[in-house]
C-alpha positions as CSV (number, residue, x, y, z in Angstrom):
1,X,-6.7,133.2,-83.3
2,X,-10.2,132.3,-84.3
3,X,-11.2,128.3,-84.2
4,X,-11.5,126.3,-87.6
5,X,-15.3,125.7,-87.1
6,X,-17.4,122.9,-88.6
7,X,-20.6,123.9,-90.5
8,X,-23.2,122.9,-88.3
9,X,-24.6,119.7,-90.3
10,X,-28.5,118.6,-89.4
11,X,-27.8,115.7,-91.5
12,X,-24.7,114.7,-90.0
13,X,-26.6,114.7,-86.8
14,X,-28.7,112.3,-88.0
15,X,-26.8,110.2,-89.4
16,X,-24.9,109.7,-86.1
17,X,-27.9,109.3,-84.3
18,X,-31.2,107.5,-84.5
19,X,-34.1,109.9,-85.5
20,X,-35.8,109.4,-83.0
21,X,-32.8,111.0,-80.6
22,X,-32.4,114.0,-82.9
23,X,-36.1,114.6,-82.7
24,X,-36.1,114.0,-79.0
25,X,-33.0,116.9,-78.3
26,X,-34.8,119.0,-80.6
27,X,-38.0,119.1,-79.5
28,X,-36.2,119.9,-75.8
29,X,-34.0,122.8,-77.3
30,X,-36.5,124.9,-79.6
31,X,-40.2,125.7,-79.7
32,X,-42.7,127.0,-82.9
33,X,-44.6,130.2,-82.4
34,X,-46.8,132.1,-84.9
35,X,-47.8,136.5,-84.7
36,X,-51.3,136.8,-86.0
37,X,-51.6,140.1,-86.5
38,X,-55.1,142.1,-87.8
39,X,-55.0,145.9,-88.4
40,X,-57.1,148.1,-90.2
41,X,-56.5,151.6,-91.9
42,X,-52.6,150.9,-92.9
43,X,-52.8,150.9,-96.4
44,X,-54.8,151.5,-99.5
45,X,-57.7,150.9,-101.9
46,X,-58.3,151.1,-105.3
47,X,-61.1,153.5,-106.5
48,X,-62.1,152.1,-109.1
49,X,-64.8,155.0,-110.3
50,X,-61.9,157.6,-109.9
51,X,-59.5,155.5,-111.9
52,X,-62.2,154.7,-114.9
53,X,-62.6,159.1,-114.9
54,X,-59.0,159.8,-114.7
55,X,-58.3,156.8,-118.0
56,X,-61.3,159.0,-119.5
57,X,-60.5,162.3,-118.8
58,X,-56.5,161.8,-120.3
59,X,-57.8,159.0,-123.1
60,X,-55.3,156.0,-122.0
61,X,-56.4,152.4,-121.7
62,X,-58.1,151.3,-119.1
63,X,-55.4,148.9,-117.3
64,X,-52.5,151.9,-118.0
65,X,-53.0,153.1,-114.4
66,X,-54.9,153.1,-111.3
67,X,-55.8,155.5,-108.1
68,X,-55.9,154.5,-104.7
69,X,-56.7,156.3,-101.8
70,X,-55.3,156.1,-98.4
71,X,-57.6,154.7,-96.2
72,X,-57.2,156.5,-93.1
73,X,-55.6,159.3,-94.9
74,X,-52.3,160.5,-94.4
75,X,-50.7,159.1,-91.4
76,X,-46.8,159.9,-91.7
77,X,-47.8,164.0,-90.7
78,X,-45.4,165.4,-88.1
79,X,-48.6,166.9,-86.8
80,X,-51.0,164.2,-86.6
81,X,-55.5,164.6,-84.7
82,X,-55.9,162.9,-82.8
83,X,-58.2,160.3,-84.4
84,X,-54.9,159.7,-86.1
85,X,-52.5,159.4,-83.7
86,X,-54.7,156.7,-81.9
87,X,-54.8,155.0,-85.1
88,X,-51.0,155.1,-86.0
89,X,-50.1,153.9,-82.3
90,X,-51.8,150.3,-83.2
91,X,-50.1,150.0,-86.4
92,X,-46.8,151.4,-84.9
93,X,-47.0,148.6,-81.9
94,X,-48.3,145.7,-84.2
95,X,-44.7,146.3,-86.3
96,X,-43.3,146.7,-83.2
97,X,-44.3,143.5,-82.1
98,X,-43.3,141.6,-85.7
99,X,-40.1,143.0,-85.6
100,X,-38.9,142.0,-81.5
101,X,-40.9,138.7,-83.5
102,X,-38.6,138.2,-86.4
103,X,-35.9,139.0,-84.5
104,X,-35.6,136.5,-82.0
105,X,-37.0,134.0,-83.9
106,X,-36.2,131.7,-87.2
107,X,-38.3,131.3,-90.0
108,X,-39.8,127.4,-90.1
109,X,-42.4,127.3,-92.6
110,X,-44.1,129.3,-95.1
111,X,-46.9,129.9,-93.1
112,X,-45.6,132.1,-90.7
113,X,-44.5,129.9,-88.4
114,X,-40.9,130.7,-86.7
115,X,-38.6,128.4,-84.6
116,X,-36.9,129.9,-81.6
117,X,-35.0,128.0,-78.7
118,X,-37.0,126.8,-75.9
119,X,-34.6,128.3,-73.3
120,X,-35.8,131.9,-74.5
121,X,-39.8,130.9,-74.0
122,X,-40.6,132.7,-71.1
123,X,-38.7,135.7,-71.9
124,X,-40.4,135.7,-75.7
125,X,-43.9,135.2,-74.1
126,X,-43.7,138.4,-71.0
127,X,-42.7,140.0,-74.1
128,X,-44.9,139.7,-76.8
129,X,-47.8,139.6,-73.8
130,X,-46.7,143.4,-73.0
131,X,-47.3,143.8,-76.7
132,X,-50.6,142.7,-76.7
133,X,-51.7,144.8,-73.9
134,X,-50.2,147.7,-75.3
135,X,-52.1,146.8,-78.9
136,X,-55.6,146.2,-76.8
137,X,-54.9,149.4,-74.7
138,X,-54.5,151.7,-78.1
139,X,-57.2,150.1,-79.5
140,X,-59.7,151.1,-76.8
141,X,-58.3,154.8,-77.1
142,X,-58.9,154.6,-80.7
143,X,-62.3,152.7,-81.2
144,X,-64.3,156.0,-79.7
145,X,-62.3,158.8,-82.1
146,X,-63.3,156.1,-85.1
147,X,-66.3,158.7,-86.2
148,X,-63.6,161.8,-86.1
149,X,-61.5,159.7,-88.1
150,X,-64.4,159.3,-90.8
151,X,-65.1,163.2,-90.9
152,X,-61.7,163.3,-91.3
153,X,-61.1,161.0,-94.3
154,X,-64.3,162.2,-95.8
155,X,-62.9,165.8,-96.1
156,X,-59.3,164.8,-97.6
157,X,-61.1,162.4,-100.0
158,X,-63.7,165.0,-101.0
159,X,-66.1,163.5,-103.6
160,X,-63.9,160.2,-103.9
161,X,-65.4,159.0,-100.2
162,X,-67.6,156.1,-99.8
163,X,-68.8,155.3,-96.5
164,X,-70.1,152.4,-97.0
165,X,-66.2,151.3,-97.8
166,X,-65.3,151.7,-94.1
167,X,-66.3,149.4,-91.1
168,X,-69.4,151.0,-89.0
169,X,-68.3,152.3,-85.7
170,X,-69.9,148.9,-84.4
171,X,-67.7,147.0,-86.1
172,X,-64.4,148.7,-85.7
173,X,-63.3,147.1,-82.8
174,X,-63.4,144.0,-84.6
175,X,-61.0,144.9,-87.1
176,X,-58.1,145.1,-84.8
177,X,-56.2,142.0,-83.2
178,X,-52.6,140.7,-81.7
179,X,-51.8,137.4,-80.3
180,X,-49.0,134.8,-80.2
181,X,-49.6,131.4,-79.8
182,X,-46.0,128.8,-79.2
183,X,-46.4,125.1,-79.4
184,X,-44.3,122.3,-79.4
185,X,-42.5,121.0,-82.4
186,X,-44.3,118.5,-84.3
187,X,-43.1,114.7,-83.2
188,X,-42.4,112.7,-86.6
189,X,-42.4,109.6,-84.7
190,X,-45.8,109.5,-83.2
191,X,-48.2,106.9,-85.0
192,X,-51.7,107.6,-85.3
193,X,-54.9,106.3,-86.7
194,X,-54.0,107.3,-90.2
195,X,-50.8,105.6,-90.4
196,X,-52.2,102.7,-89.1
197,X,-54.6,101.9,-92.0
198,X,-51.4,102.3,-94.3
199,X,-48.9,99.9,-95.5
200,X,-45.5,99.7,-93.9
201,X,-43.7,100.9,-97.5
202,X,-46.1,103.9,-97.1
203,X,-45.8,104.7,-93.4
204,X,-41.8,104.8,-94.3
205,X,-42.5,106.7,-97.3
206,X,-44.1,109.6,-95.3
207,X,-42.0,109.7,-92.3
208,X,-39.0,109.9,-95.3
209,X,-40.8,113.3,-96.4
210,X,-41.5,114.6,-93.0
211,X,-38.1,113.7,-91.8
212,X,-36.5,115.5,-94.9
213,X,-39.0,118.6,-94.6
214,X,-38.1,118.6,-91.1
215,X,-34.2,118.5,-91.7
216,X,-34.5,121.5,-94.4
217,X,-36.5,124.0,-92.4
218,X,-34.3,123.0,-89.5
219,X,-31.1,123.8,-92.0
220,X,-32.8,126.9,-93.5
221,X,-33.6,128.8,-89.6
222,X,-29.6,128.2,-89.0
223,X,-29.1,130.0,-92.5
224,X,-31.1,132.8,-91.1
225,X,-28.8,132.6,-88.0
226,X,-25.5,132.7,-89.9
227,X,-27.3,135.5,-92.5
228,X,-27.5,137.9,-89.5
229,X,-23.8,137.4,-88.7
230,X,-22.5,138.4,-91.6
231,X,-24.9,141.0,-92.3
232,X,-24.3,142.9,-88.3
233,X,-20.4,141.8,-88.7
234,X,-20.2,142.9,-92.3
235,X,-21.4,146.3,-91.4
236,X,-19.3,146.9,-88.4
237,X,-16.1,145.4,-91.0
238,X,-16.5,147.7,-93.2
239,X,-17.3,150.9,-90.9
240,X,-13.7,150.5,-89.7
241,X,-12.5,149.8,-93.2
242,X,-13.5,153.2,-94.4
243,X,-12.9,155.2,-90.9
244,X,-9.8,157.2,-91.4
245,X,-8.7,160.5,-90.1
246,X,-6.7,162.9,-92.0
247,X,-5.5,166.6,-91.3
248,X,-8.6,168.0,-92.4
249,X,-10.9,165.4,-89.9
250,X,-12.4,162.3,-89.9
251,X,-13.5,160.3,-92.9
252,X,-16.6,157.8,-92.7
253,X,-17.3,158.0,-88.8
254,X,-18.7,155.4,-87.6
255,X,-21.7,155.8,-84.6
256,X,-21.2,154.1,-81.2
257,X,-24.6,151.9,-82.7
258,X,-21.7,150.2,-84.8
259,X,-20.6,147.9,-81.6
260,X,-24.2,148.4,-79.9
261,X,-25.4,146.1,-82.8
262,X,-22.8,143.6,-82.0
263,X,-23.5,143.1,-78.5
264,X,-27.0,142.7,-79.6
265,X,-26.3,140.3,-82.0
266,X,-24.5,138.5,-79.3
267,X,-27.6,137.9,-76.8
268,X,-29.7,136.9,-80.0
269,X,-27.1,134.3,-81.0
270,X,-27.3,132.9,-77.4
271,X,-31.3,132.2,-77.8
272,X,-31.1,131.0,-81.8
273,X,-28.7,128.4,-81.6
274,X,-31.7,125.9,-81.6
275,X,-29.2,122.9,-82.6
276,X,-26.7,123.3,-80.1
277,X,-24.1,123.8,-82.2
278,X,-20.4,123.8,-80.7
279,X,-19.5,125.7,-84.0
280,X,-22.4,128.8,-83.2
281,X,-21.5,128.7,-79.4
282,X,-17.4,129.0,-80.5
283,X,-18.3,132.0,-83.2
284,X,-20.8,133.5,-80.6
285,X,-17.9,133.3,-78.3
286,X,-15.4,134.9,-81.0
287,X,-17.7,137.6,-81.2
288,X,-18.0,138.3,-78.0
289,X,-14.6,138.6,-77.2
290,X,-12.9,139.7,-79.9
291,X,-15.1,142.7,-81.3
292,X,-16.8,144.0,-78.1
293,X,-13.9,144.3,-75.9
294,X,-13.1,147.8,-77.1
295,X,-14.8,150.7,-76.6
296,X,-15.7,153.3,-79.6
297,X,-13.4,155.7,-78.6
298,X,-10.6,153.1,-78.4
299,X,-11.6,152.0,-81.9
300,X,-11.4,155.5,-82.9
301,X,-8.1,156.4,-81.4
302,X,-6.1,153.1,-81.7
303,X,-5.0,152.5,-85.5
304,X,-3.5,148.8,-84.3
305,X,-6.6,147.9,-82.1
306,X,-8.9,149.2,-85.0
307,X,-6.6,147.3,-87.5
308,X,-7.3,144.2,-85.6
309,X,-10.6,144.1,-84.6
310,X,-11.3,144.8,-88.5
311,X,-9.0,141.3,-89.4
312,X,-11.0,139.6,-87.0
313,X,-14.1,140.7,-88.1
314,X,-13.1,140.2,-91.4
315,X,-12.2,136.3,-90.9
316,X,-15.3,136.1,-88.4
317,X,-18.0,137.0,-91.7
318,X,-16.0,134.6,-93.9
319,X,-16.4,131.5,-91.3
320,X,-20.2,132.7,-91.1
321,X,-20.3,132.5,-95.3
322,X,-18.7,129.2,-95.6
323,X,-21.4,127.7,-92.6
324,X,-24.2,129.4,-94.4
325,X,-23.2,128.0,-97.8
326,X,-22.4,124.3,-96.5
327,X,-25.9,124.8,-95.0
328,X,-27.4,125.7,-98.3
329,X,-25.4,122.6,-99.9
330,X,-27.2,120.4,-97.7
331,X,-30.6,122.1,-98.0
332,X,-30.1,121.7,-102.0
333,X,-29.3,117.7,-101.2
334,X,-32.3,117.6,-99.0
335,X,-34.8,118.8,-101.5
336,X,-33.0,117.3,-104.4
């Protein structure tokens, strides 16, 4: 039987403990990191000189449409030169690296900036280090094909090519960079020379706002945690839901991807839970033994197994909604 859990509460936290203690746990369990990423030739541009013709040519208003062109050309062909394929292996390992990013990480602040849990640093770093080599390695393959790629773009863009639109081959090479950077979260606490020509009502002001932007990101990154749950578990619920077999074969099969994505779900749970939250560790726990213990074929085979991993399932994305939506609750008391 699944455990009642408790919404994991960053205000109740601190309110149980000084500020200065939840900052201090915090600042042990999780870390900030932020992808910059820099590629060129991935999307489009206007042509402005071929868009005023074509609003001539067919007598519509000037702002009724607009042409862009492809910068590098067409880049999703099965059979790609190889100017190109250099050129789609950068872009392909930049979103590479975003999404191994985004995935094992929580978003913090607007600017990019994620949270993920300390424990996971070294791992995150080897990894998104391999990344950039792999990024700086394509990039040296490409930067000498860049004048193919021109003659290349030139042809497919026939009289709508400007040269003087793309980087010289000089300057390629600067158009292309990958890096992660991790850094500690900020300490509320610390005083500085600032504060110090302040007024104690101001001082306390200000560390009320920090505190309070603080708690609400915090809150928000668990609300990304518990939107993945229900998401993965959601999926894999309603995959057995639908699976039925019948004289004439099987209806909605499901892939063996459906508990693959589970067990992944499970590692990431084990790095996000930033907070140390009993409540995550009990429904990472639920998760881990109650819908990964079977195999596929088992699920397949066994209408009662199937029948009961689905109820659990089933309870195990409503727990997540009801922590997600306390979350959001307190988020909405937070900024209100």
């Amino acid at each position: 039987m699944t455990a009642t859990l408790t919404a994991p509460s960053i205000m109740m936290l601190a309110d149980e403990s000084p500020a200065e203690e939840l900052e201090l746990s915090l600042n042990h369990r999780a870390r900030l990191g932020v992808l910059k990423r820099r590629v060129w030739g991935s999307g489009s541009k206007r042509d402005e000189d071929v868009t005023q013709r074509v609003n001539e040519l067919f007598d519509v208003e000037q702002d009724a449409g607009a042409y862009s062109k492809k910068i590098a050309g067409n880049l999703r062909s099965k059979t790609l030169s190889p100017s190109k394929r250099a050129l789609k292996d950068i872009i392909d390992i930049a979103s590479q690296a975003y999404a191994f990013y985004k995935g094992v990480t929580m978003p913090w602040l607007n600017n990019g900036t994620r949270i993920f849990a300390s424990a996971a640093y070294f791992e995150i770093v080897k990894k998104m280090r391999d990344f950039e080599d792999q990024f700086a390695a394509a990039v040296d393959r490409f930067v000498p094909l860049y004048p193919d790629l021109l003659n290349e773009v030139s042809i497919e863009h026939g009289k709508a090519f400007k040269l003087d639109e793309y980087p010289s081959p000089s300057q390629i090479r600067q158009c292309f960079s990958m890096g992660f950077a991790s850094f500690p979260l900020p300490e509320l606490s610390q005083e500085n020379d600032f504060r110090r020509q302040l007024g104690d009502a101001e001082v306390e002001r200000i560390q009320r706002e920090n505190q309070a932007m603080y708690e609400t990101a915090m809150a928000n990154a668990m609300r990304d945690v518990y939107r993945r749950i229900i998401a993965t578990i959601g999926k894999m619920a309603e995959r057995l839901r639908l699976y039925e077999v019948t004289p004439e074969g099987t209806v909605h099969p499901f892939r063996d991807s459906t508990i693959e994505n589970v067990e992944e779900l499970v590692e990431l749970l084990r790095m996000l839970n930033v907070t140390g939250d009993s409540a995550l560790d009990q429904m990472t726990q639920d998760i881990s033994g109650k819908l990964t213990r079977y195999s596929c074929d088992t699920l397949r085979t066994s209408d009662g197994i199937r029948a009961k991993v689905l109820k659990d399932a089933e309870t195990i994305v409503r727990e997540a909604v009801e922590q997600h939506d306390k979350l959001a609750e307190e988020v909405g008391e937070l900024l209100g």
